[in-house]
C-alpha positions as CSV (number, residue, x, y, z in Angstrom):
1,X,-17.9,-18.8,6.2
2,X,-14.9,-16.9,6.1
3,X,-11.0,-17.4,6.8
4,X,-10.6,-18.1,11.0
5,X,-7.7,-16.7,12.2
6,X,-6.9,-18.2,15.9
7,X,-4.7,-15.9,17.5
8,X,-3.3,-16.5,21.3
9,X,-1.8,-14.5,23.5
10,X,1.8,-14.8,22.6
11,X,0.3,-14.1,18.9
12,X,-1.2,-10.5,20.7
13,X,2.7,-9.8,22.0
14,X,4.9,-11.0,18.7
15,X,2.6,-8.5,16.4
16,X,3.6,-5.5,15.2
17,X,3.5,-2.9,12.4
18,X,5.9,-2.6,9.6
19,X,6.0,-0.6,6.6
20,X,7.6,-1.7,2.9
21,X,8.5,0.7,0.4
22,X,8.9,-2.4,-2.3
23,X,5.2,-3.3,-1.4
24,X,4.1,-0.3,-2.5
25,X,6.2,-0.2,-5.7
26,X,5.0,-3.6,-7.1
27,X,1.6,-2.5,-6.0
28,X,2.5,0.3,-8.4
29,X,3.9,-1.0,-10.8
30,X,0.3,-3.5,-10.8
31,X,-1.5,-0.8,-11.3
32,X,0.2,0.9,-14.1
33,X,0.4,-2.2,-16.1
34,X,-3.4,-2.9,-15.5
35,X,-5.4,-0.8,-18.2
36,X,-8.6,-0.8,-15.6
37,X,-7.5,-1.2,-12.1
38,X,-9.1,-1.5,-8.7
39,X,-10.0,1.4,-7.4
40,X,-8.7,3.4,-10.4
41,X,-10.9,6.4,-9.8
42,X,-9.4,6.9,-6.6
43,X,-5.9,6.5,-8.2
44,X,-6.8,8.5,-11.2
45,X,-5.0,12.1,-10.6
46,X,-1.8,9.6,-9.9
47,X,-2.1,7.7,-12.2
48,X,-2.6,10.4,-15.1
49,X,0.5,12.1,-13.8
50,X,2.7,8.7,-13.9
51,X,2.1,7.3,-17.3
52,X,4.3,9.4,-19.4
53,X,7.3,8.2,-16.1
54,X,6.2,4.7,-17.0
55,X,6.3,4.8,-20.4
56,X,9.0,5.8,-20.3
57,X,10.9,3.5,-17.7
58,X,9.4,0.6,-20.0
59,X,11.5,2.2,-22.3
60,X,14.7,2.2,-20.7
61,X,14.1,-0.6,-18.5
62,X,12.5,-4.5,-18.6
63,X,9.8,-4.0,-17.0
64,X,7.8,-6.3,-18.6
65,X,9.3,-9.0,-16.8
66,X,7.7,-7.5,-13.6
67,X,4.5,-7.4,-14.8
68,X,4.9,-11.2,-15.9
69,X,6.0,-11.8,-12.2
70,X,2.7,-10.6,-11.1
71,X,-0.2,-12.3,-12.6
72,X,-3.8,-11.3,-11.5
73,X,-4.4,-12.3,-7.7
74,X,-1.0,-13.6,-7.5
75,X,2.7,-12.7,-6.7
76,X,5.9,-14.3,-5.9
77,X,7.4,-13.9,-2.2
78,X,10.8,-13.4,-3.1
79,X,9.7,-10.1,-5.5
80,X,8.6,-8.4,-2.2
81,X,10.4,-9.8,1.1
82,X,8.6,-9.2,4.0
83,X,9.5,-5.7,6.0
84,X,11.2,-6.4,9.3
85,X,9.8,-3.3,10.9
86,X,9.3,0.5,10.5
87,X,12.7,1.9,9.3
88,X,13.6,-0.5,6.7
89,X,14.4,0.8,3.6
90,X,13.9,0.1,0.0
91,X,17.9,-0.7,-0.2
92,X,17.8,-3.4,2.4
93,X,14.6,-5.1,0.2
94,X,16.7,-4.7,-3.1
95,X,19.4,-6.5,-1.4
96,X,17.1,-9.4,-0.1
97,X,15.7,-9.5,-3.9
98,X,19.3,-9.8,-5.5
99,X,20.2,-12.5,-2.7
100,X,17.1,-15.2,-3.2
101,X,18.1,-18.4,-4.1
102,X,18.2,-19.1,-7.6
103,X,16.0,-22.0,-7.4
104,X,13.2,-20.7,-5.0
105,X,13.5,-17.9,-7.6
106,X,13.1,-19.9,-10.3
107,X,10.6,-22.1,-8.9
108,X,8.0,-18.6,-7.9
109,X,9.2,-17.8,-11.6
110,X,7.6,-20.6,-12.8
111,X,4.1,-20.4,-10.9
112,X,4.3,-17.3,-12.4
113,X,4.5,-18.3,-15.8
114,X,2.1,-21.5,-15.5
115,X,-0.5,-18.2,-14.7
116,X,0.6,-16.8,-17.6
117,X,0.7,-19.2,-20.2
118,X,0.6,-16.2,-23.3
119,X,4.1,-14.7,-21.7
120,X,6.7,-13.3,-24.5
121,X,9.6,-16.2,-24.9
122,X,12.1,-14.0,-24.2
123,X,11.0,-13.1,-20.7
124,X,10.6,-17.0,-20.3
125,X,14.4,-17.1,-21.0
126,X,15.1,-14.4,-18.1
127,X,12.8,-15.9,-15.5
128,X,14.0,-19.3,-15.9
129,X,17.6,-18.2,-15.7
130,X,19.8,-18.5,-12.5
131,X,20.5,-14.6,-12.5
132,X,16.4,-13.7,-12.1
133,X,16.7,-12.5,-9.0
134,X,19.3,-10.1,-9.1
135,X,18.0,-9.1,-12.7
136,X,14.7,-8.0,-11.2
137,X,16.2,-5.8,-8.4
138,X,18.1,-4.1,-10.8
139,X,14.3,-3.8,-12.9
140,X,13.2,-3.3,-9.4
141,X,15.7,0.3,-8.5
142,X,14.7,1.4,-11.7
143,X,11.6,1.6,-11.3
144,X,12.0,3.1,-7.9
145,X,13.9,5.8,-8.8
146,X,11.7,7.0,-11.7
147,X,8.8,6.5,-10.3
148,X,7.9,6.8,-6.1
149,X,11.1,8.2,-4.8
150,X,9.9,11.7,-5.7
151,X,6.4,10.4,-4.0
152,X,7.8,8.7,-0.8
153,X,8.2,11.5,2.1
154,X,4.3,11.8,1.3
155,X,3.6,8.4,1.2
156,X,5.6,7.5,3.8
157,X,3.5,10.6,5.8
158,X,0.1,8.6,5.1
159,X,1.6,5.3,6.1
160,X,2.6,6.6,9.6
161,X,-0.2,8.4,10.3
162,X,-2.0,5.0,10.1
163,X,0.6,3.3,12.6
164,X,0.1,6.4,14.8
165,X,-3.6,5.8,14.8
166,X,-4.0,2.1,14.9
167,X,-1.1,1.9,17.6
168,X,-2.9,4.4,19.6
169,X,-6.3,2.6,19.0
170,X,-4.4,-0.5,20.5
171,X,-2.9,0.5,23.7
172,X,-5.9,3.0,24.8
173,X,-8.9,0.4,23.1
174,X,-7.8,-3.2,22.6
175,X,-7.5,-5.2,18.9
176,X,-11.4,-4.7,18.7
177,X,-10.7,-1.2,18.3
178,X,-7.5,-1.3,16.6
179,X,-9.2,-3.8,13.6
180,X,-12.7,-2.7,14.0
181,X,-12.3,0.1,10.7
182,X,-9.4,-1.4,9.4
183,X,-11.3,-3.3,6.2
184,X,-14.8,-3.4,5.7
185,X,-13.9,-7.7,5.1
186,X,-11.9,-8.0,8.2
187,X,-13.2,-8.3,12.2
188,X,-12.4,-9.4,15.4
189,X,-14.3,-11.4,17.5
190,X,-13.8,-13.9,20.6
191,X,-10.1,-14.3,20.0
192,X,-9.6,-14.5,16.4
193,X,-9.2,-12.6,13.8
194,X,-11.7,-13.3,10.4
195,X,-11.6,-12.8,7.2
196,X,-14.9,-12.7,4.8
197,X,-12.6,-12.9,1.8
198,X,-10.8,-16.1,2.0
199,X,-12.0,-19.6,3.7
200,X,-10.5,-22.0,6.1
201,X,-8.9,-22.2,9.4
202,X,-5.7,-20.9,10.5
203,X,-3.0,-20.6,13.2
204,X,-0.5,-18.1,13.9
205,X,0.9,-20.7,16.9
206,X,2.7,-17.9,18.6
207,X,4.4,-15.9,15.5
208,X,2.0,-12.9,15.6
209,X,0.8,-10.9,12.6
210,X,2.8,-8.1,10.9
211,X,0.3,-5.4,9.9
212,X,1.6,-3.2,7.1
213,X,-0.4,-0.6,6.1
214,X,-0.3,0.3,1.9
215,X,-1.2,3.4,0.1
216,X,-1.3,1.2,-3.2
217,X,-3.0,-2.1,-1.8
218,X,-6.1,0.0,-1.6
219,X,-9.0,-1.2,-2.1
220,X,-8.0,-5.2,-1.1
221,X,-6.2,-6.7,1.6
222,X,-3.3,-8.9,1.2
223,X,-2.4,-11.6,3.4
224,X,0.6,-14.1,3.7
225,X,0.7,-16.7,6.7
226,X,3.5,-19.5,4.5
227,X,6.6,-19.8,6.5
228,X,9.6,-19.2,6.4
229,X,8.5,-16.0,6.5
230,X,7.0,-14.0,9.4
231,X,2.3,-13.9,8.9
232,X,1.5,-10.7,7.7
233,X,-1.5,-8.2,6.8
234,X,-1.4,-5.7,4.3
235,X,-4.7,-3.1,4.7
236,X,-5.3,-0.2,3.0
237,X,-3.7,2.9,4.7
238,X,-6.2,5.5,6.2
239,X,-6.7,9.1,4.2
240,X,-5.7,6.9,0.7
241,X,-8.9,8.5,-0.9
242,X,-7.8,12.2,0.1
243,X,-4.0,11.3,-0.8
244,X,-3.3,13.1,-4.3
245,X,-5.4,16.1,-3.3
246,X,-3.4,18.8,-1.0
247,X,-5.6,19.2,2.4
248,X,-7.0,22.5,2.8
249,X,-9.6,24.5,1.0
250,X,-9.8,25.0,-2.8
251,X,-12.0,27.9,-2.8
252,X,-10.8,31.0,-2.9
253,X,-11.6,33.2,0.4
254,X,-13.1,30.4,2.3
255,X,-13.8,31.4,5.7
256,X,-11.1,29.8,7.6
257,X,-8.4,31.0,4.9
258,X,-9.7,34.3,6.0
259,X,-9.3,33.7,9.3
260,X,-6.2,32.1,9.9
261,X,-4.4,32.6,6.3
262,X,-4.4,29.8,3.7
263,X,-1.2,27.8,4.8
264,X,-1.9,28.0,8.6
265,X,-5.6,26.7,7.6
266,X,-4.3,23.6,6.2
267,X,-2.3,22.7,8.8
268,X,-5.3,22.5,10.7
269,X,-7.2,21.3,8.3
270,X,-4.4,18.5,7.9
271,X,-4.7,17.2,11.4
272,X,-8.1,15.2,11.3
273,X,-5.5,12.4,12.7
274,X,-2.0,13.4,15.0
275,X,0.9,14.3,12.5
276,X,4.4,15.3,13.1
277,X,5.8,18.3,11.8
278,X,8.2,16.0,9.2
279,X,4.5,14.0,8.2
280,X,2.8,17.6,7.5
281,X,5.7,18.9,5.4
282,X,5.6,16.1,3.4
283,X,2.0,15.9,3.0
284,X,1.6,19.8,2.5
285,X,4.5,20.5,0.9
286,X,4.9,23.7,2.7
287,X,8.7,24.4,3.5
288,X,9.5,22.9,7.4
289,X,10.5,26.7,9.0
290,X,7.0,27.9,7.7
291,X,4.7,24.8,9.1
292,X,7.3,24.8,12.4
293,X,5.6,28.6,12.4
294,X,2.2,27.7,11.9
295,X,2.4,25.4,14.9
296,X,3.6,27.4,17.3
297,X,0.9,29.8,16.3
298,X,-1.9,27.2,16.1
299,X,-0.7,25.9,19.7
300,X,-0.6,29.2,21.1
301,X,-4.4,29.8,20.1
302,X,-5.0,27.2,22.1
303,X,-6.5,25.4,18.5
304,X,-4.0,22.5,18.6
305,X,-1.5,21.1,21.0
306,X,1.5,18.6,21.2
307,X,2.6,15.1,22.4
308,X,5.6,12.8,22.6
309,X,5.1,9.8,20.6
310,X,8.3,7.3,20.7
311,X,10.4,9.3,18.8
312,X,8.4,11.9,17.7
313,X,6.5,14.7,18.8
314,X,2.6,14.3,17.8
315,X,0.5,17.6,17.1
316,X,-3.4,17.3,16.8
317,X,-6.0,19.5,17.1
318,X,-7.9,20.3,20.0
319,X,-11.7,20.5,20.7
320,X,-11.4,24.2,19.6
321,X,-9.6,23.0,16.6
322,X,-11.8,20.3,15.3
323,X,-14.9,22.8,15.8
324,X,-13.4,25.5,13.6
325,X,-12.3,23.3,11.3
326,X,-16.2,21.0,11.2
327,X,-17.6,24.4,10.4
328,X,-15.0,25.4,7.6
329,X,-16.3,22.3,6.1
């Protein structure tokens, strides 16, 4: 039957997107600690590059008691706060970690453990402690700083781009649009939103829904409607598959390389969605004078052109573009 979601129309104001750079580090950090993940193929070039990193943070840091936190199909709320919007950072979710109550702590600490009856006594002792939450941000920043800060400006390139889209999809379409391809287990139909995956009925009685897209999540969706905190969805991020590969043609002479020159091919190749010029550095790793360059090149041959987005100005190809770039492939 499905999980109901009724949604009215305050529900359709209040909602909103949100990113978390902690979401995507637990997710992280559950996949790493998982010898055959989800989705692992897709992961794979990652996850080959990040072992010897999380070795050796295991090393230097507890992570163990992380992975404890966070048993199969499970997770406590106060590991991962929810985001409050699009520019909060992973400092402001440390500091919300390090300042949960030490019994709510403890009492998600426990859940935790009653899933895991086999856990190491010693990482009983932490978790049932009155210092567990501030000793898992500190686990928490470690972890961070060995292992996706280097990764984040491209992460956080994929994870806009999705806003950009869906948002766009949204104002121009309506939710059908906006949710139509967001999961293959999620629709929208006659005022609700359902959900093959789960079962019951729910309300969101005027708090909307906070979609956060993941890089990490992928495959699954996650969901959490238990107050205090605000509802919220968290889908799998468009272009997750493509991530760990650089956009742009492998082969050596390919026709539009010749054309246009390799770097000026895959920024064209790179815009199959509207990107900034900060979201194709990061995703390209080309330096920001030369894709600036390519740009104003592209836009001049009439191949792509330009549009202000909130803050930011929006490049995507036009139909020129996409034909020269459908044949390349």
């Amino acid at each position: 039957m499905g999980l109901r979601i009724e949604v009215c129309r305050e529900d359709l104001t209040m909602s909103r997107f949100a990113l978390s750079p902690l979401w995507e580090l637990t997710s992280a950090l559950r996949l790493l600690g998982t010898p055959q993940p989800d989705g692992g193929q897709v992961f794979r070039p990652w996850l080959v590059r990040t072992r010897s990193q999380y070795r050796a943070l295991a090393r230097e840091a507890d992570i163990e008691v992380i992975n404890t936190l966070q048993p199969p199909g499970w997770g406590p709320d106060f590991l991962a706060p929810v985001p409050a919007g699009l520019s909060v950072t992973i400092g402001d979710l440390l500091g919300q970690v390090a300042s949960t109550p030490p019994d709510q702590a403890r009492r998600q600490a426990a859940e935790a453990l009653r899933r895991q009856p086999s856990a190491d006594p010693r990482v009983r002792r932490i978790l049932a402690g009155d210092r567990v939450a501030e000793y898992v941000a500190e686990v928490l920043s470690a972890a961070w700083k060995a292992l996706l800060a280097p990764e984040w400006p491209t992460l956080r390139a994929i994870l806009e781009r999705d806003v950009v889209y869906r948002a766009g999809q949204l104002t121009s379409r309506g939710w059908a649009a906006a949710l139509g391809d967001l999961h293959p287990d999620l629709s929208w139909r006659q005022g609700r939103i359902e959900l093959s995956q789960w079962s019951g009925d729910e309300e969101l009685g005027g708090r909307g829904l906070l979609f956060v897209p993941s890089v990490f999540v992928w495959p699954k969706l996650a969901l959490s409607l238990e107050p205090p905190w605000p509802p919220a969805l968290v889908y799998p991020a468009r272009g997750v598959a493509a991530l760990w590969e650089r956009p742009g043609r492998k082969e050596h002479g390919a026709a539009l390389d010749r054309l246009l020159g390799p770097s000026r091919a895959a920024v064209l190749l790179a815009l199959d969605e509207p990107a900034s010029t900060t979201q194709l550095v990061a995703a390209l790793g080309q330096s920001l004078g030369g894709v600036g360059d390519h740009l104003a090149v592209l836009r001049e041959a009439g191949l792509i052109t330009r549009a202000r987005s909130g803050r930011s100005v929006l490049y995507r190809r036009t139909p020129v573009g996409d034909a020269l770039a459908a044949a390349d492939r």
